[in-house]
Steps between C-alpha positions, in 0.01 A plus 500: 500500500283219598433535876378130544695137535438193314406174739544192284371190623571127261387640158278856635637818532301770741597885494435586823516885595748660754439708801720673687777244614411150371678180563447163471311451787248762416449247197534204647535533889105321523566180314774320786587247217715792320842504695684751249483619200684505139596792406653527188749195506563564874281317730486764807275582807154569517601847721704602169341802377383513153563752230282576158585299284581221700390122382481299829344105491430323878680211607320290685582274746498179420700556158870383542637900554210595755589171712868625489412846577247312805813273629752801517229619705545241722799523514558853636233408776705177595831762556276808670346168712857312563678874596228592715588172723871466403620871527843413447458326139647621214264461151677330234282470144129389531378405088202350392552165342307225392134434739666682785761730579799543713696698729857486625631674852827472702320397855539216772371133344145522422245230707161422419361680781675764327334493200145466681567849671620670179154354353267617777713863449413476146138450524540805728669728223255380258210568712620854524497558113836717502533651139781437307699827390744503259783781508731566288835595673873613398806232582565750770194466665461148496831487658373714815154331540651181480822546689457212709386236268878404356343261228290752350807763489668230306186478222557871481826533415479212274205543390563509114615134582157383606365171389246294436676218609573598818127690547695842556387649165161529714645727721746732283572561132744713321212807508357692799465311828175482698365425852158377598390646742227278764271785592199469788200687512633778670741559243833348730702345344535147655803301269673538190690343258730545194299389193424522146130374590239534390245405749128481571365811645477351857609226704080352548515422129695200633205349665520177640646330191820512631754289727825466594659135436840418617805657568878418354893607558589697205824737377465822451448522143508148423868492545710268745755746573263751653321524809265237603129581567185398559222490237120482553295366237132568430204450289260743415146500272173691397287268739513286804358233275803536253711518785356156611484348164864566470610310784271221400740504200773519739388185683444286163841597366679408850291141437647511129863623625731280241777485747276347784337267205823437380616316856151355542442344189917372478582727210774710534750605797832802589736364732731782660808310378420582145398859564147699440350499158637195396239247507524111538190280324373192633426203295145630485578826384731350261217383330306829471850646389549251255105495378567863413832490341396221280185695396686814388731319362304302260346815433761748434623186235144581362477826478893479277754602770830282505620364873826645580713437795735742646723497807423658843816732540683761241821690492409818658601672149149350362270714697687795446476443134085414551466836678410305847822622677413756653194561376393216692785407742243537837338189395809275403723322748824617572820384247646172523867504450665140297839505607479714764819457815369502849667519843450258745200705652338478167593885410583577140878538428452545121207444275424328217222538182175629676184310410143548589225283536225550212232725590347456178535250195478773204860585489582153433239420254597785311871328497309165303336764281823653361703193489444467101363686281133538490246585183219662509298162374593420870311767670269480702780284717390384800694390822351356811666276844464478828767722684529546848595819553669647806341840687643669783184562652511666881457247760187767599298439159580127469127327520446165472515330115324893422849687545830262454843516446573245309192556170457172227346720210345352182716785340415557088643774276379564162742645248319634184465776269374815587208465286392165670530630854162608570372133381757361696365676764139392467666134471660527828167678651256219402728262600535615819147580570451099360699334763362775797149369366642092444590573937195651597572857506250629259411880686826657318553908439813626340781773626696695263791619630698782348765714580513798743450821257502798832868460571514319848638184345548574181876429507449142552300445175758437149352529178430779262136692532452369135554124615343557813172644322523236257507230706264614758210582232522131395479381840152725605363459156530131495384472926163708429441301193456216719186583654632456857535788733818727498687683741774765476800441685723821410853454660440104529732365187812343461823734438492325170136544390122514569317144592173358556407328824243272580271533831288221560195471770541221720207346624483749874547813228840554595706631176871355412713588245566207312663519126700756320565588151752738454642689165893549512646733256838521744670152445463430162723828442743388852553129354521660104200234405498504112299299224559513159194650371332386121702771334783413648580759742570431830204582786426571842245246649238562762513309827196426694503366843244250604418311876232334470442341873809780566636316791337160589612490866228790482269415232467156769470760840265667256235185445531333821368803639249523203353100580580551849746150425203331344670481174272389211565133426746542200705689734472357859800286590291232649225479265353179692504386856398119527321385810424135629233525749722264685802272415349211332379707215865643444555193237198574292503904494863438438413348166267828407816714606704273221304594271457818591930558520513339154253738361794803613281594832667616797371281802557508832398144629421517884603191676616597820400407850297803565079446515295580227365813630862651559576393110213700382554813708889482385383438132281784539751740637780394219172661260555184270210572249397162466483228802426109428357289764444174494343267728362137517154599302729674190727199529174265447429752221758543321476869566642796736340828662612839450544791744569811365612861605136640533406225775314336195509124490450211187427180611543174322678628167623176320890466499581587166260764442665683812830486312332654245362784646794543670716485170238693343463813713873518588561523062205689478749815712191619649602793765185392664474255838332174364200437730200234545316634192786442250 
């Protein structure tokens, strides 16, 4: 038998010999941008000892599992830092998530002094490069080392409930538990923790790339009902440089925050009356709301989808028939009851029919589908509206226009033939990648999402394996035939089917999940959808779901933080701002704004009180991508001057070739800031 190892790095493979005891250190323990290794399909430790045989690849630190692996790191050290200060605190969970990590504890209210002296104990632990060693340990003995840590004695004997969701499936599984073990030079044990790891070899592999950020209430578990907590977020990366250039990306997106744009700029409001997630628009972001529903509109029409309308509650009995109750229950609203008796104290003395607000518009469109009879000439049939959907999102995960209650989709569903679903599907995709392109969003990568094959959510997926193959072999074939780049996401489809998202690149990098397409084998069967095919026979159609901006309360959050509210002209709700250099030019740049009205422009004439230099600096802060100034030399003229975004400035443009340049660029739907040289 072979007494050697193959090391595979990208496309090489090395056979590299073994000695005595070899682990992954001993292959990679030099380079400090390996953090673990893959062994197999288990990504483990680089103390793991190796066996002939063995196929083992490095995963290096700045790929997405190494910087996971580096942030659960940090974590542990923020917990061994907080308990060495807080000796009463009891750990809660401590996962990595996305640029940082977190982790909860049931102490006393955190302060920021606080979280200065759990830093400077940090830099301590990491200066003392304590190894992390993994153990693997029966329930039994987990219950005895951790005796007094009550959350972790929960994970344990739940622990083949742990979750992603909730960041516990980092600590326990439904397998063997494991501690880590923080080890010092001596070999003393100095802290410990329940985990599934792995880690990097020691603590100084976090450098000084790392930080701690802010700190939060949180329930235990994400749940109301449980005990309340404190949780400590953090940051962590390869280099102090990354670590800096990451909160220069902080900083821009803070100046691009849509909700703080959204008050500055007069778009868009929540009033506490009306309740969190449900968001009022301002005549300004009326227009941008309107700008976009008109486009995808008109284009749906084009690309052959019929506008339906359909109403914004149901009889309860319509998403049980769809599959949604209870598959889906967490995210609808409670019943409504019609004819429901009620004491004087409101309470319910006898109920009525229960009916829910419409957490989705397929169930209903699938109603205008079978009310005739359809033939196969029909097929592919397309329906499309604007619904506003109802979610009931936490009050904890409500964000903005980004994460709503109350969601106006530009819902479609396809109903064909089996045999024209995977060109329906490459309909829908260019289409959708089309209108991302038409608003700017160009840097696009799709996600398939399938269903969960190992078993820990398997339950919640319907379907046969034969449909479920079917239809998720279309869906991959027809995303890596598109040239763009694809990523896995196993466990991330609907109950009813696999789908394709979107993720566009705004212009800071930042990646958002925009549109979906989504196969559905489920309803077709719940609502008994028939055609009558060209023999005659009746057949089961194919429905394909289709979002194209998928909600546009966050397709909006989405590009004001992409222009940073300096919507390209098309877009912009005040596409002019007019400017008299004082008020006796108000009559003659008046007349340019006439024209420039009748031409469909939307102006916004400035004729108050306020001094010229206060009307540009206002004008400049509403980001109006074109301003037009006039004073008594462009009134001689004829002409106006132009200021634009950049700081750029056009003198002496004659009055009607301004309107046209104006007229021009706005048609033209340039995504682009007009400027001096245009």
């Amino acid at each position: 038998m072979s007494q050697s190892v193959t090391v595979r790095r990208n496309d090489n493979a090395e056979q590299v010999e073994l000695t005595g005891t070899t682990t992954g250190l001993d292959l990679f323990g030099q380079d400090r941008s390996v953090v673990a290794m893959r062994l197999g399909n288990e990504v483990v430790d680089l103390q793991r000892e190796l066996s002939p045989g063995d196929e083992v690849e490095p995963v290096l630190i700045d790929s997405p599992e190494g910087l996971s692996i580096l942030r659960h790191s940090a974590g542990h050290v923020t917990a061994q830092a907080l308990q060495s200060l807080h000796v009463d605190a009891k750990l809660g969970i401590g996962p990595p998530i996305t640029d940082g990590f977190y982790y909860d504890f049931q102490t006393s209210p955190l302060t920021p002094e606080d979280l200065k002296a759990i830093e400077k104990k940090m830099g301590e632990i990491v200066k003392a490069r304590q190894r992390f060693v993994r153990r693997a340990v029966s329930d039994d003995e987990a219950r005895q080392e951790l005796s007094n840590e009550p959350f972790k004695l929960e994970l344990i004997e739940q622990k083949s409930s742990a979750s992603d969701d909730d960041g516990s499936s980092v600590e326990v599984g439904s397998g063997e538990l494991t501690i880590y073990d923080n080890v010092l030079r001596d070999g003393t044990v100095a802290w410990k923790d329940l985990c599934r790891g792995p880690h990097v070899p020691h603590t100084g592999y976090l450098g000084n790339g790392w930080a701690l950020t802010r700190t939060s209430a949180a329930y235990w578990r994400g749940d109301q009902r449980n005990a309340g907590l404190q949780r400590v977020y953090g940051t962590a990366w390869p280099s102090k440089d990354e670590l800096q250039a990451y909160r220069t990306r902080l900083e821009e997106a803070a100046k691009r925050d849509h909700r703080r744009l959204g008050t500055e700029l007069d778009l868009f409001s929540f009033h506490e009356i009306i309740g969190s997630g449900l968001p009022l628009f301002h005549p300004r972001g009326g227009v941008i709301k309107r700008a976009m529903e008109d486009y995808v509109r008109a284009r749906h029409i084009e690309e052959g989808f019929d506008y339906v309308g359909t109403p914004h509650i149901a009889k309860e009995e319509l998403f049980y028939t769809s599959g949604h109750l209870p598959y889906y229950a967490d995210g609808m609203f409670p019943p409504l009851l019609e004819d429901a008796e009620r004491d004087d104290q409101g309470n319910l003395v006898k109920g009525g029919n229960a009916y829910r607000l419409k957490a989705m518009n397929c169930p209903m469109h699938n109603l205008i589908f079978s009310s005739r009879g359809r033939s196969y000439r029909e097929l592919p049939l397309r329906f499309f509206e604007f619904g506003t959907v109802y979610r009931d999102e936490k009050s904890g995960v409500v964000q903005g226009l980004t994460r709503v209650r109350s969601i106006t989709q530009d819902d479609s569903h396809s109903y064909c033939t089996k045999e024209q679903a995977p060109e329906e599907v490459r309909h829908l995709l260019r289409f959708v990648l089309s209108l991302l392109t038409d608003f700017g969003l160009t840097d696009v990568a799709l996600e398939v999402s399938t269903r969960d094959e190992d078993g820990k959510k398997k339950d919640k997926f319907i379907g046969s394996d034969e449909q479920w193959a079917e239809a998720t072999e279309i869906l991959d074939a027809i995303a890596h035939e598109s040239g763009l780049p694809v990523v896995a996401d196993p466990g991330g489809a609907a109950y009813y089917g696999p789908k394709i998202s979107i993720q566009a690149k705004d212009a800071i990098g930042r990646i958002w999940q925009m549109s979906t397409i989504q196969y559905d084998f489920n309803q077709p069967e719940r609502f008994d959808l028939q055609y009558t095919a060209s023999d005659g026979s009746h057949q089961r159609p194919v429905m394909i779901h289709s979002a194209k901006f998928g909600s546009i309360e966050r397709f909006m959050g989405v590009l004001i933080e992409h222009y940073a509210g300096a919507f390209p002209a098309w877009l912009s709700p005040v596409q002019v701002t007019a400017i008299p250099v004082a008020a006796e030019f108000d009559e003659y740049l008046g007349g340019v704004v006439d024209q420039l009205r009748a031409q469909g422009v939307r102006v916004d004439f400035d004729t108050s009180d306020d001094r010229f230099g206060k009307k540009i600096r206002n004008a400049t802060k509403d980001k109006a991508p074109f301003i037009l100034i006039a004073g008594g030399d462009d009134r001689d003229a004829g002409s106006v001057s132009f200021r634009f975004r950049d700081g750029s400035q056009r003198n002496s443009v004659p009055a009607d070739e301004a309107v046209r340049i104006i007229v021009d660029f706005i048609e033209s739907r340039s995504n682009e800031s007009p400027t001096a040289g245009e």
